[in-house]
C-alpha positions as MATLAB code, in Angstrom:
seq = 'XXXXXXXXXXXXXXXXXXXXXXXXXXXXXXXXXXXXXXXXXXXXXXXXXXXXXXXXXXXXXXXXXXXXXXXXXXXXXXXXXXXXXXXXXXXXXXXXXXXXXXXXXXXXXXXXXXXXXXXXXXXXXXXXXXXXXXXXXXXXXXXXXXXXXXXXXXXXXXXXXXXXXXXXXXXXXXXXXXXXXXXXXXXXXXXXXXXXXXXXXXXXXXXXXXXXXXXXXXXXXXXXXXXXXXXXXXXXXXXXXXXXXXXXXXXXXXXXXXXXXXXXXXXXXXXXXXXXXXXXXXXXXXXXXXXXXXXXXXXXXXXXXXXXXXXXXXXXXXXXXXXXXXXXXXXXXXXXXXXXXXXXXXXXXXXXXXXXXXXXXXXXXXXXXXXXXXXXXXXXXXXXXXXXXXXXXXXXXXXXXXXXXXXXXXXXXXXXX';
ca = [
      19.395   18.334   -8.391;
      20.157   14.382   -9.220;
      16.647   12.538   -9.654;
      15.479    9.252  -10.654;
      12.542    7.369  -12.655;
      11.540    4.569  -11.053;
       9.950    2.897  -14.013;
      12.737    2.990  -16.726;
      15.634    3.963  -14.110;
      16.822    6.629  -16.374;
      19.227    9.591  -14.116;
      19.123   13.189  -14.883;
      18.692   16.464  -13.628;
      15.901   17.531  -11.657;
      12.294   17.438  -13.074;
       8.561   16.481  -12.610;
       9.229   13.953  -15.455;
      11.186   11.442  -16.769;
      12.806   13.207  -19.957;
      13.056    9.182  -21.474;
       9.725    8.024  -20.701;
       7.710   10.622  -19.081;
       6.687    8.752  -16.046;
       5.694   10.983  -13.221;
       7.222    8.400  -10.695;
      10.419   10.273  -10.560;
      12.587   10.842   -6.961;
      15.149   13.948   -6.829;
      17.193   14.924   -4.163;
      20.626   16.738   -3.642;
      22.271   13.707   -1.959;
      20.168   11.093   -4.109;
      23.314    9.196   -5.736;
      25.197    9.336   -2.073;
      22.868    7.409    0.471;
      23.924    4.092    1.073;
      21.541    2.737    4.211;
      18.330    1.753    2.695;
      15.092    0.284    4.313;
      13.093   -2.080    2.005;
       9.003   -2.688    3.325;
       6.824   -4.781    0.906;
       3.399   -3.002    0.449;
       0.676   -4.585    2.316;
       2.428   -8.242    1.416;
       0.502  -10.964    3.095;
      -2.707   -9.397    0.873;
      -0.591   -8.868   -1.809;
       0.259  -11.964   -2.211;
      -3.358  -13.068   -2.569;
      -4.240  -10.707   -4.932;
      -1.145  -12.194   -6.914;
      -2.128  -15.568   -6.916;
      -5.667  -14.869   -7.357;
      -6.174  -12.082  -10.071;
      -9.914  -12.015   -9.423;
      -9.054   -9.784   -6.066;
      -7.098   -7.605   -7.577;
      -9.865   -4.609   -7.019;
     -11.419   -6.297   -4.150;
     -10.982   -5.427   -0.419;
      -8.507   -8.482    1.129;
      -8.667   -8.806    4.916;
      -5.664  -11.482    5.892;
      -6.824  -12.872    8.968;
      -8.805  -15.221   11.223;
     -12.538  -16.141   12.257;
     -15.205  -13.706   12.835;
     -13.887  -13.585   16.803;
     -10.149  -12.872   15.555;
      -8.543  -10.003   14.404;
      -7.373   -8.598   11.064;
      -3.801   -9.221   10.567;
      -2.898   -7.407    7.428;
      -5.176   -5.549    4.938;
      -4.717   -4.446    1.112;
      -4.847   -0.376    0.661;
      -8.689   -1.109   -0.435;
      -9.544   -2.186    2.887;
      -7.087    0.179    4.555;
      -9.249    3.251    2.594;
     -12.615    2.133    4.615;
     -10.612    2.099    7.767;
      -9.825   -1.486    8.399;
      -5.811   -1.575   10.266;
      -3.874   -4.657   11.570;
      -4.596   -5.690   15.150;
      -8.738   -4.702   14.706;
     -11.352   -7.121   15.543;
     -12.420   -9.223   13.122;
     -16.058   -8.437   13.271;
     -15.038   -4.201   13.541;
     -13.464   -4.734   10.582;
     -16.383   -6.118    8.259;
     -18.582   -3.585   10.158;
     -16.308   -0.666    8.048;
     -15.955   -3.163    4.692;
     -18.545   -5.821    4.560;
     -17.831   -6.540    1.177;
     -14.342   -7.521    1.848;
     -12.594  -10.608    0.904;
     -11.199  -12.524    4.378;
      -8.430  -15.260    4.142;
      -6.557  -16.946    6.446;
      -2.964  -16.280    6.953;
      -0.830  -18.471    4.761;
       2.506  -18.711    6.637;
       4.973  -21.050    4.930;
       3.743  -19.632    1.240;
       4.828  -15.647    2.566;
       7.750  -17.381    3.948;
       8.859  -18.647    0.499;
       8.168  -15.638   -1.451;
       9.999  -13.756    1.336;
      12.958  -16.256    0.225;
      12.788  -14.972   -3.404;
      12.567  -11.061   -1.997;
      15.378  -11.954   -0.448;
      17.656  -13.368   -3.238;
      17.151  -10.620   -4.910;
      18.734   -8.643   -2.539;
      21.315  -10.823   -2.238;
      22.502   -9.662   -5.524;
      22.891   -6.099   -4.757;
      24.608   -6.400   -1.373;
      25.758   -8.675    1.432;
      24.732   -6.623    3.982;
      20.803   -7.398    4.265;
      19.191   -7.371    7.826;
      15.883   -8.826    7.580;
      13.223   -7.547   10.431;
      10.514   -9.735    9.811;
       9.122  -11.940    6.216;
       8.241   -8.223    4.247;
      11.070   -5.703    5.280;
      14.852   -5.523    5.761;
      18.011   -3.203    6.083;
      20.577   -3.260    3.128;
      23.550   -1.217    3.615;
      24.914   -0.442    0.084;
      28.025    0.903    1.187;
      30.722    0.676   -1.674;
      28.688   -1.537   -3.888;
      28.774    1.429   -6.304;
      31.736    0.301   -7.809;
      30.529   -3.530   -8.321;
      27.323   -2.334   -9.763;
      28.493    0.826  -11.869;
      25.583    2.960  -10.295;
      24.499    4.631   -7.255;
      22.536    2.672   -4.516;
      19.764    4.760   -5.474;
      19.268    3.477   -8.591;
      19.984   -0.013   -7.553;
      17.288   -0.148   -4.858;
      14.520    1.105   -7.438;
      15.592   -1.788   -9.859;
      15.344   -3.981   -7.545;
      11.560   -2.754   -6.770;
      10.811   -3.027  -10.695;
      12.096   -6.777  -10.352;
       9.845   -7.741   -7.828;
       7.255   -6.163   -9.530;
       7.833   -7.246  -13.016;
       8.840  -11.065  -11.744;
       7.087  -11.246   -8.630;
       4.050   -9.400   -9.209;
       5.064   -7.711   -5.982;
       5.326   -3.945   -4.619;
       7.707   -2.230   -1.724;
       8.640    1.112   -0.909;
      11.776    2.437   -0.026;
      13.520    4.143    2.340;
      16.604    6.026    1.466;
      18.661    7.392    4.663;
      22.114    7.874    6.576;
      21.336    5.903    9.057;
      18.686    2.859    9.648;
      16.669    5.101   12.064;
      15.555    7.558    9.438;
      15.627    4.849    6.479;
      13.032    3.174    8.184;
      10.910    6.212    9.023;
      11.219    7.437    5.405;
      10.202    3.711    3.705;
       6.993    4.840    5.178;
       6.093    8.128    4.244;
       4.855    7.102    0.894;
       3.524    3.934    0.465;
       2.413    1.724   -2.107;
       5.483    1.863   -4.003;
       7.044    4.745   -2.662;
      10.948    5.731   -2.645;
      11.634    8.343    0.134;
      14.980   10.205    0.886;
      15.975   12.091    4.168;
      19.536   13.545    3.708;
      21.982   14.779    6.724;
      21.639   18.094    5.220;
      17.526   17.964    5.639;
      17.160   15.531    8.911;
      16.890   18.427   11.424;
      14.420   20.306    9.459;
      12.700   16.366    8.707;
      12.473   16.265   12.209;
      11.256   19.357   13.524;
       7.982   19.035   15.399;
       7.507   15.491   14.322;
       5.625   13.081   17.086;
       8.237   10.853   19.257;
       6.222    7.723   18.551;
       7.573    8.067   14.784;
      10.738    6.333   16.680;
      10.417    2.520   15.777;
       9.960    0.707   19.349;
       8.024    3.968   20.736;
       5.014    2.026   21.940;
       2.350    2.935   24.082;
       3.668    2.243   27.319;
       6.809    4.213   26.125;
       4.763    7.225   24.826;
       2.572    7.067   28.050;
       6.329    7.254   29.767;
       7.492   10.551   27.737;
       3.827   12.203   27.949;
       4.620   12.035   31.419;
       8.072   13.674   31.065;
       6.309   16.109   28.945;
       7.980   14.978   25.759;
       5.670   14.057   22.776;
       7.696   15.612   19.881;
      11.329   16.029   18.717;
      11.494   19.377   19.705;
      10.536   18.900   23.587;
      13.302   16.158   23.106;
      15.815   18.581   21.991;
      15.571   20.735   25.201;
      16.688   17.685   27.819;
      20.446   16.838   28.119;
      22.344   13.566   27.831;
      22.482   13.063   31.336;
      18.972   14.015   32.089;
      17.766   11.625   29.589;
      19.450    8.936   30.932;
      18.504    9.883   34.526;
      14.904    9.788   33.674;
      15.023    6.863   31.198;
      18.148    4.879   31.523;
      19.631    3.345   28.219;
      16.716    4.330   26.332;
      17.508    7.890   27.324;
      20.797    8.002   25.481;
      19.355    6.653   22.258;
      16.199    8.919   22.346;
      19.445   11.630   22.426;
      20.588   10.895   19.568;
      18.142   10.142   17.523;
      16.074   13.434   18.684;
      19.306   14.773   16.152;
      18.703   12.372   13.863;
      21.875   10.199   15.017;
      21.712    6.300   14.729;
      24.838    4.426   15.043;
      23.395    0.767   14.918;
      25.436   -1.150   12.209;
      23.347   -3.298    9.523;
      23.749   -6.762   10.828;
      24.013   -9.438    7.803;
      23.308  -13.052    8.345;
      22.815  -12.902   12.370;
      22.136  -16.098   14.399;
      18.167  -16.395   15.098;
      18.004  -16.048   18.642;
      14.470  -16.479   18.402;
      11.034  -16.755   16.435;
       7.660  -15.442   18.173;
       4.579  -13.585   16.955;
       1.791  -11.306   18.875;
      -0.743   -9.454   17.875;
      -2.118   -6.785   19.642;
      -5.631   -6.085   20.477;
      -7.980   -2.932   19.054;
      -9.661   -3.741   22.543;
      -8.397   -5.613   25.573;
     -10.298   -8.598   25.655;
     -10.546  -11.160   28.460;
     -12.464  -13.604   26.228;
     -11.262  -17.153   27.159;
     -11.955  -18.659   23.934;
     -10.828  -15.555   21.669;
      -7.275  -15.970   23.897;
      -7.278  -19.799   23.040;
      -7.755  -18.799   19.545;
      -4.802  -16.362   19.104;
      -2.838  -18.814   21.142;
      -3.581  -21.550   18.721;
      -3.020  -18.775   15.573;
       0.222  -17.273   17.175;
       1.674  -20.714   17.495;
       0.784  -21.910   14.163;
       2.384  -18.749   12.317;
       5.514  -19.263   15.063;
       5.778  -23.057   13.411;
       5.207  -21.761    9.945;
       8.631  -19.323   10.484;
      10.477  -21.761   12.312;
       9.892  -24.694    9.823;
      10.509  -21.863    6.707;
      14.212  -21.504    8.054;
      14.634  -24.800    8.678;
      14.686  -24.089   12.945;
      13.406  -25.275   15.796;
      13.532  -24.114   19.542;
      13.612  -25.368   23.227;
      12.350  -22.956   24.730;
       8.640  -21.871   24.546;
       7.573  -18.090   25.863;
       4.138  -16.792   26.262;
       3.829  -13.113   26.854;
       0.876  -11.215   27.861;
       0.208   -7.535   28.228;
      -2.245   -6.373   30.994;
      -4.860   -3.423   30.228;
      -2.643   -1.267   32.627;
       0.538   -2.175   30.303;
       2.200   -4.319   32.790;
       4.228   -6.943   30.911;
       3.757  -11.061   31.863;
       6.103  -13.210   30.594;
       6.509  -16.996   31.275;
       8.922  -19.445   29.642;
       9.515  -23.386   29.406;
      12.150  -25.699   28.860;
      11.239  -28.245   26.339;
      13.182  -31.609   26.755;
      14.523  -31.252   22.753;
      14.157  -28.712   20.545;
      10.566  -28.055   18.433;
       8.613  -26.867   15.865;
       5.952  -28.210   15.575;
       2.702  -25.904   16.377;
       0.970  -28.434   18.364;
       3.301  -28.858   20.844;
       3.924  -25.016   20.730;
       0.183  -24.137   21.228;
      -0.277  -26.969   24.482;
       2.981  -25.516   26.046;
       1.988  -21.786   25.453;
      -1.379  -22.570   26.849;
      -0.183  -24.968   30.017;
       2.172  -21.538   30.327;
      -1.166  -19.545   30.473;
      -3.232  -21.621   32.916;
      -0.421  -20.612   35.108;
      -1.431  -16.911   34.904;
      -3.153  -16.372   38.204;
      -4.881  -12.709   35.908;
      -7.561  -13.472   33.711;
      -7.294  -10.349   32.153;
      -8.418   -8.686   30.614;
      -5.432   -8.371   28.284;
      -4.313   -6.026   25.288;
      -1.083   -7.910   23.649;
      -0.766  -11.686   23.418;
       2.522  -13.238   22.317;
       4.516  -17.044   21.619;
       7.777  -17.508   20.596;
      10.453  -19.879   20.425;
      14.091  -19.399   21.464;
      17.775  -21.171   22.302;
      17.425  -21.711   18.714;
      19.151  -24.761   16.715;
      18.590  -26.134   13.225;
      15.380  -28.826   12.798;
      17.602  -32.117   12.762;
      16.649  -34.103   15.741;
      13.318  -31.467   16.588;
      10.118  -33.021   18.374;
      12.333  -36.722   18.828;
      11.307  -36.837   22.587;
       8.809  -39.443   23.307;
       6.242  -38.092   26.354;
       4.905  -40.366   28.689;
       2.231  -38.143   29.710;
       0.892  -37.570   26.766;
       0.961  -40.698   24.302;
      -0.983  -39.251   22.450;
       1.463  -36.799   21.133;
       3.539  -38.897   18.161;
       0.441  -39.182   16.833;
      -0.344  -35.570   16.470;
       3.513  -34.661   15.522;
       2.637  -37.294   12.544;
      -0.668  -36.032   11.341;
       0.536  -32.197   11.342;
       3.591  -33.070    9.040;
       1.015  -35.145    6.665;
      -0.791  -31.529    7.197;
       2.285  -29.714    6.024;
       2.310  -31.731    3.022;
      -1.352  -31.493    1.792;
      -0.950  -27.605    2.627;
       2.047  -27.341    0.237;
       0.676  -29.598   -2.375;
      -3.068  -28.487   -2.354;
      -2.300  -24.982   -0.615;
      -3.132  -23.116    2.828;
      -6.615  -23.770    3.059;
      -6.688  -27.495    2.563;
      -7.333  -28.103    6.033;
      -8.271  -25.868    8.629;
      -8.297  -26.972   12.348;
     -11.171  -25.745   14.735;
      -9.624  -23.633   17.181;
      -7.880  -21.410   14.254;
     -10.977  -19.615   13.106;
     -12.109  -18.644   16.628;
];
């Protein structure tokens, strides 16, 4: 059977350990050297990055995230081993790991490590499909013959780059499709490599949960409970056409991927139709100054992205998620194009005011969208609001003390609600 070390990238036949260096950290598989769709997830990244920069927290317990009233947004595998997961209060969380380290989120520094992640991909293939700052689709697909070796081993060199020049970890997913590369970056993190071939997908797949499908939320789970589906197999005993009776489009896809089918392509280089953030909460809360506080955060991380690439929108969203799952979602028309997280955060919240339910809510949400580049962005003078040149000035002068002096420079109020 072909297998891999991860840690010199020697190839050979199948064993516990690397014949060359004797490194446990070795991945065999029949179809190892024929996969080409590959899912790449940095481990844990926004606290990895911390402990990077800061070597003193390298065996501490990071919490990324707000004040005491906000919630945790990502947590290093310390934390994670006391219980602490993204989305759970703030104050739950240092309940389960009082000793941990909490920092607020530093947006625009992820998004420019993301940017050296992603050059490095760039190298193996031009097919990348980034989902979010820490995690993207490559399709390797005839880049054998550029390279001179397999995908496979490609993918784990690129892993030993960014940890030998970026002082970073991911795992990998190794698949025939993006559906099953994505389940199987996850199955064994930090620093895993995972393969599910076509010949092993069915038997992969066999009583597995539904809400391993990426997208399965709970409103969708609560959906198929009803239908009495809640693993692959129950899946497997509906027809096409029932499906799609019962479910519509999503019926057809939950077809074929109950068979471990996904023909989505890897798109490279889309358009950015849009940039938003939400975070969901561990409980629904109906806390007026908790919501101001996520608003505020949401909007600031929203800037962070769009200002990253370079983007602004006209178009601000707010979307809310009731206790009973019901989905709210307002929009606005901006008279140019922004990105600037003041004027994000007012619109998001004059969106809000207009919410005749208080809550209380589970899921809060802002984004940006009819996307353009930043040329020309927050231009519009406001008669209303004179006020607001003068804020547009003093958060770029913001921007600049954060990159020079970093994140935590200077903090406004509202963010560590």
């Amino acid at each position: 059977m072909p297998a891999l070390c991860r840690d010199c990238l020697t190839t050979f036949d199948d064993g516990k350990r690397c014949p060359a260096c004797r490194s446990p950290r070795v991945t065999a598989h029949p179809e190892l050297f024929d996969l080409t769709i590959a899912h790449m997830d940095c481990d844990a990244f926004y606290a990895s990055v911390e402990k990077r920069d800061n070597p003193d927290l390298a065996d501490k317990p990071v919490i990324i995230g707000g004040g005491r009233r906000g919630v945790v947004s990502t947590a290093c595998y310390v934390a994670r081993i006391q219980g602490v997961r993204s989305a759970m209060p703030m104050f739950q969380a240092l309940k389960l790991c009082p000793d941990a380290v909490v920092i607020k989120p530093r947006g625009a520094h992820y998004a420019a490590v993301s940017k050296e992640i992603r050059a490095m991909m760039d190298e193996l293939t031009p097919s990348v499909e980034p989902l979010s700052l820490d995690e993207a689709f490559l399709d390797m697909t005839g880049t054998e013959k550029l390279h001179g070796h397999p995908p496979a081993v490609m993918l784990a060199r690129l892993t030993k780059r960014m940890k030998d020049e970026l002082g970073l970890t991911g795992s990998i997913g190794l698949a025939h499709n993006k559906f099953l590369a994505k389940v199987a970056s996850d199955l064994d993190k930090p620093r895993g490599f995972s393969v599910i071939g076509r010949g092993d997908t069915a038997a992969f797949l066999k009583g597995k949960p539904v809400r391993l499908i990426w997208g399965v939320g709970a409103a969708a789970q609560s959906s198929l409970d009803k239908a009495g589906i809640r693993t692959f197999d129950d899946l497997l005993r509906w027809d096409k056409d029932a499906l799609t009776d019962r479910f519509g489009s999503m019926g057809e896809r939950l077809y074929h991927l109950a068979r471990g089918e996904d023909f989505r392509r890897i798109s490279a280089n889309a358009p950015v139709k849009s940039i938003s953030k939400e975070t969901t909460f561990f409980e629904d809360t109906a806390d007026p100054d908790l919501l101001d506080g996520h608003l505020w955060r949401l909007a600031e991380q929203v800037a962070d992205r769009a200002k990253a690439k370079d983007k602004s929108g006209r178009v601000v969203t707010l979307k809310l998620k009731q206790a009973n799952f019901k989905l709210l979602t307002k929009r606005s028309s901006l008279p140019d194009t922004t990105q600037s997280a003041d004027r994000i955060y007012r619109t998001a919240r004059a969106l809000f005011e207009t919410v005749a339910d208080r809550g209380p809510f589970r899921l809060i949400g802002v984004g940006i969208s009819d996307i353009t580049g930043a040329d020309g962005a927050d231009t519009a003078g406001d008669l209303l609001d004179p006020q607001a040149a003068q804020r547009r000035a003093a958060e770029k002068a913001t921007d600049a003390i954060r990159a020079r002096f970093g994140e935590g420079a200077i903090l406004k109020g509202r963010s560590i609600r």
